[in-house]
MDAnalysis code that builds the backbone (N, CA, C; Angstrom):
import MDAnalysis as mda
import numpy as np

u = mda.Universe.empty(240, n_residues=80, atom_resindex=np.repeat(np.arange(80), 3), trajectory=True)
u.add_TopologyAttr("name", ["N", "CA", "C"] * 80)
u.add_TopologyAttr("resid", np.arange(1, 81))
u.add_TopologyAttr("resname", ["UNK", "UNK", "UNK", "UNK", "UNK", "UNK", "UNK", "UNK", "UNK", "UNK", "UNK", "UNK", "UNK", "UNK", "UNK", "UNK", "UNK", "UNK", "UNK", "UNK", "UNK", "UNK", "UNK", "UNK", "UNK", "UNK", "UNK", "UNK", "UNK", "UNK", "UNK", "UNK", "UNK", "UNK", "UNK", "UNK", "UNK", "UNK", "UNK", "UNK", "UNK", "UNK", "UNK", "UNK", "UNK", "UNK", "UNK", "UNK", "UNK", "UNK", "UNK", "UNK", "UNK", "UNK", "UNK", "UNK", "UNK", "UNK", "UNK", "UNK", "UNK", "UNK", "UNK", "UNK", "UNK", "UNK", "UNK", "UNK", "UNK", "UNK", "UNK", "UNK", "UNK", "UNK", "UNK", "UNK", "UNK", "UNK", "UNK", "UNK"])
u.atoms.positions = np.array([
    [-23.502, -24.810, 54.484],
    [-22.992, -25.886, 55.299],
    [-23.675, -27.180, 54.851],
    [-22.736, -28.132, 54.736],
    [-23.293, -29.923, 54.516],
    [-23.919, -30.289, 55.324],
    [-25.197, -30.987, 55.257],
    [-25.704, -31.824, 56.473],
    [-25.256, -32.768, 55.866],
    [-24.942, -33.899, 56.980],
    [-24.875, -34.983, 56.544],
    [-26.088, -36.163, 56.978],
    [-26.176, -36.872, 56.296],
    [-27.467, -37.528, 56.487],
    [-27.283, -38.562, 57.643],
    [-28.138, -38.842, 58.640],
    [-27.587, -39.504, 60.198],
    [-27.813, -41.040, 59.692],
    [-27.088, -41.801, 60.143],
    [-27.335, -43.253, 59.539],
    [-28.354, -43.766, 60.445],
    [-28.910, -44.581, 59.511],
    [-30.304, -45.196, 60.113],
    [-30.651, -46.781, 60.456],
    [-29.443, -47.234, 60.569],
    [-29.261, -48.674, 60.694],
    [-27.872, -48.859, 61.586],
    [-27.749, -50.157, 62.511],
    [-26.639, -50.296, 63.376],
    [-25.409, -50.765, 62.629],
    [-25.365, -50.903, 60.985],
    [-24.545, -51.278, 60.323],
    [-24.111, -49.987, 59.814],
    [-24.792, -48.979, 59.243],
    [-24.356, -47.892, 59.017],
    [-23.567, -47.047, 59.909],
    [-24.078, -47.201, 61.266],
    [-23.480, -46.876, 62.260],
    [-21.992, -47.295, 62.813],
    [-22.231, -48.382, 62.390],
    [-20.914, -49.586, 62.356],
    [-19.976, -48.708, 61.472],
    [-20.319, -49.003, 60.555],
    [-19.294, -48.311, 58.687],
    [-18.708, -46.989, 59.230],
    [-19.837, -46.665, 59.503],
    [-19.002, -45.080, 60.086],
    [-18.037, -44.940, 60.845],
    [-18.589, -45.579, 61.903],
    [-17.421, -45.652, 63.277],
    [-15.991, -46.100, 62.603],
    [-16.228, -47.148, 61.692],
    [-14.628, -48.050, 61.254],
    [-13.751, -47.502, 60.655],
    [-14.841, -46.542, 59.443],
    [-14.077, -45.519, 58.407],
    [-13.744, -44.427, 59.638],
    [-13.656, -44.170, 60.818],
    [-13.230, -43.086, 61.569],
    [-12.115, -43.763, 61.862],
    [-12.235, -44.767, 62.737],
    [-11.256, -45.383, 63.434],
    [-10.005, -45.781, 62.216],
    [-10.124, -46.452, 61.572],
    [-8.957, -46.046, 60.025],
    [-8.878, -44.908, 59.815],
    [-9.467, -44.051, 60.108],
    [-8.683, -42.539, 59.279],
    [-7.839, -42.273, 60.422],
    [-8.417, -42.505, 61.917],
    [-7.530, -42.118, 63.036],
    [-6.051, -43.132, 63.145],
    [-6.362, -44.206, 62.679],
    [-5.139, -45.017, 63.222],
    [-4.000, -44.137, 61.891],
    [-4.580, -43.992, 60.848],
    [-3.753, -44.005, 59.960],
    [-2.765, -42.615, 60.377],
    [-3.822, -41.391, 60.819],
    [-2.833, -40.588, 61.463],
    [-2.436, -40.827, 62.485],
    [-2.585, -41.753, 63.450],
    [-1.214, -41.961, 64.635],
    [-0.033, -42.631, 63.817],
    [-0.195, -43.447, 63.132],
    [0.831, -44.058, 62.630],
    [1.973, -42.685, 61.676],
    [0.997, -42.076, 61.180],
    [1.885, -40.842, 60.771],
    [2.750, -39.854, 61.767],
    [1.869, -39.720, 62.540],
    [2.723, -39.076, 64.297],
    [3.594, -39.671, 64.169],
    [3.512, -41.087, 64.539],
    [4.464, -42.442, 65.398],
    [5.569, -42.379, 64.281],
    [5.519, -41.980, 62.726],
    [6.775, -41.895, 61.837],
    [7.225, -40.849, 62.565],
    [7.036, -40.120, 61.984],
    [7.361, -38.318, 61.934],
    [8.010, -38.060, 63.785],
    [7.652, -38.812, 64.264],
    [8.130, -38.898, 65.911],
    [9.249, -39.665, 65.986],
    [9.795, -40.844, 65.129],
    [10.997, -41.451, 65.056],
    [11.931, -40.512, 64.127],
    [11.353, -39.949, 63.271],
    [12.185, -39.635, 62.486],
    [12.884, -38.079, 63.128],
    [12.056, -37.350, 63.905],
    [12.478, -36.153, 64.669],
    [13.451, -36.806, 66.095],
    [13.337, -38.343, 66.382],
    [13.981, -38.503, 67.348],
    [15.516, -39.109, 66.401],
    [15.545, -39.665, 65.307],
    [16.599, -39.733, 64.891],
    [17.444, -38.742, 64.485],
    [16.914, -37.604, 64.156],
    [17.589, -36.537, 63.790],
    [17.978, -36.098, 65.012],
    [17.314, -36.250, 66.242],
    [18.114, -35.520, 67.647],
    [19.487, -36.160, 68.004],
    [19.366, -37.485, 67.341],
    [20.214, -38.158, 67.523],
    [21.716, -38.083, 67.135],
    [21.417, -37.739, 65.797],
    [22.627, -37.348, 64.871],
    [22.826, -35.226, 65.091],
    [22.344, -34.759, 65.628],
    [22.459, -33.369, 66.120],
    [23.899, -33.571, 67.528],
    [22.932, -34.270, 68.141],
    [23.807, -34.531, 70.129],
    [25.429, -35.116, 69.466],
    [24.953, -36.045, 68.527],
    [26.299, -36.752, 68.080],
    [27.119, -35.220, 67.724],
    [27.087, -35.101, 66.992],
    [27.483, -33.650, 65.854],
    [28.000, -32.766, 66.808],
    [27.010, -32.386, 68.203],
    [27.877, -31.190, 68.978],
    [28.747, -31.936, 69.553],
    [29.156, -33.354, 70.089],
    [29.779, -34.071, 70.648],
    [31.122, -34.406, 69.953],
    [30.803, -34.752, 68.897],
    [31.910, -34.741, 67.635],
    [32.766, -33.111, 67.453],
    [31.965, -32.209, 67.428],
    [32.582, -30.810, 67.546],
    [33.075, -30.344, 68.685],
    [33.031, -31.143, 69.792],
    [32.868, -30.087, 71.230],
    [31.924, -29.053, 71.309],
    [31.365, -28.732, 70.708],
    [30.373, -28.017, 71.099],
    [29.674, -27.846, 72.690],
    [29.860, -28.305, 72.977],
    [28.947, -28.424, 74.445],
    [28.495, -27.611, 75.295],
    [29.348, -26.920, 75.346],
    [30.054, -25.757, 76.371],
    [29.063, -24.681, 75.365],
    [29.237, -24.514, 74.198],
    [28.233, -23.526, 73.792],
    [26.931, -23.503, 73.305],
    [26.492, -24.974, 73.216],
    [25.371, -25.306, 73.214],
    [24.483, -24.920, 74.314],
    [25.297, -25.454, 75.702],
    [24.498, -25.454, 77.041],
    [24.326, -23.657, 77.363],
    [25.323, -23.075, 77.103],
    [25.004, -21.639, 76.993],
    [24.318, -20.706, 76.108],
    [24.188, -21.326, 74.806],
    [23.055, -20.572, 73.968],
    [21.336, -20.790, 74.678],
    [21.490, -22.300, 74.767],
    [20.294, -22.594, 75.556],
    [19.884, -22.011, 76.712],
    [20.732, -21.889, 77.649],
    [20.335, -20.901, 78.956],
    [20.159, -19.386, 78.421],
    [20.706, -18.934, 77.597],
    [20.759, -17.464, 77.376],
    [19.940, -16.673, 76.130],
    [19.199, -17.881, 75.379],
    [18.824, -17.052, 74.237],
    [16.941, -16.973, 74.340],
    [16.839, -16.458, 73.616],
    [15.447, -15.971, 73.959],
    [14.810, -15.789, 72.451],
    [13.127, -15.693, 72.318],
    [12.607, -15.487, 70.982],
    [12.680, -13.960, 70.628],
    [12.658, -13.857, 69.250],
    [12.687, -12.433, 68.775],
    [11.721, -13.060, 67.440],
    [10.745, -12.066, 67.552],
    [10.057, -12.018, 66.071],
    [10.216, -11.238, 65.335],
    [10.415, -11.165, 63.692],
    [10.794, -10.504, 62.624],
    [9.187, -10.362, 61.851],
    [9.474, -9.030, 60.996],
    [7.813, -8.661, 60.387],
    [8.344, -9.726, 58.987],
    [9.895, -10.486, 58.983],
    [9.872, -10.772, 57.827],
    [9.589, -12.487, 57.985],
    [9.642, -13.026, 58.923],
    [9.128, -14.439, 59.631],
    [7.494, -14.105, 60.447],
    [6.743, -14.731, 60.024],
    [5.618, -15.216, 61.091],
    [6.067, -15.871, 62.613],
    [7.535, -16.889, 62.293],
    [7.477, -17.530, 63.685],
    [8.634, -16.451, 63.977],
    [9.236, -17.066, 65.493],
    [9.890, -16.066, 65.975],
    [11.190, -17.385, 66.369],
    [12.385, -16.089, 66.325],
    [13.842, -17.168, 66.082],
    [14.595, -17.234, 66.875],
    [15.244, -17.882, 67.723],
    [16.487, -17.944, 68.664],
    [17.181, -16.782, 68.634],
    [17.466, -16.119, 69.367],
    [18.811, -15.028, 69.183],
    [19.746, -14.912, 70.675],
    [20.293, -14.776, 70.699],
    [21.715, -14.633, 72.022],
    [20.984, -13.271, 72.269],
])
């Protein structure tokens, strides 16, 4: 295991904190994409069953389906 060496000055202390706070903003800002971009795609989905009629079997897969896991998936998948 690394030790890391504890900073020994209120400027070092400073540096540290800033290089955290930039590494953190930089991943919210990656969330804050990746969060528009999953809300645009919901967008063009709702359109799509709307455009199809779909509705009627959308709202019923959703009430009725449940997870099933496969030994050939790790996650587990929608099924009716």
């Amino acid at each position: 295991m690394t030790r890391h060496k504890k900073p020994s000055t209120l400027q070092e202390q400073y540096d540290i904190l800033l290089k955290r706070c930039n590494e953190l903003r930089d991943y919210i800002h990656e969330l804050l994409d990746d969060q528009q971009t999953d809300r645009e795609e919901l967008e063009y989905l709702y359109a799509f069953i709307a455009h199809k009629e779909l509705d009627e079997e959308y709202y019923f897969f959703r009430k009725h389906a449940h997870e099933e896991y496969s030994t050939d998936s790790p996650f587990p998948t929608l099924k009716l």
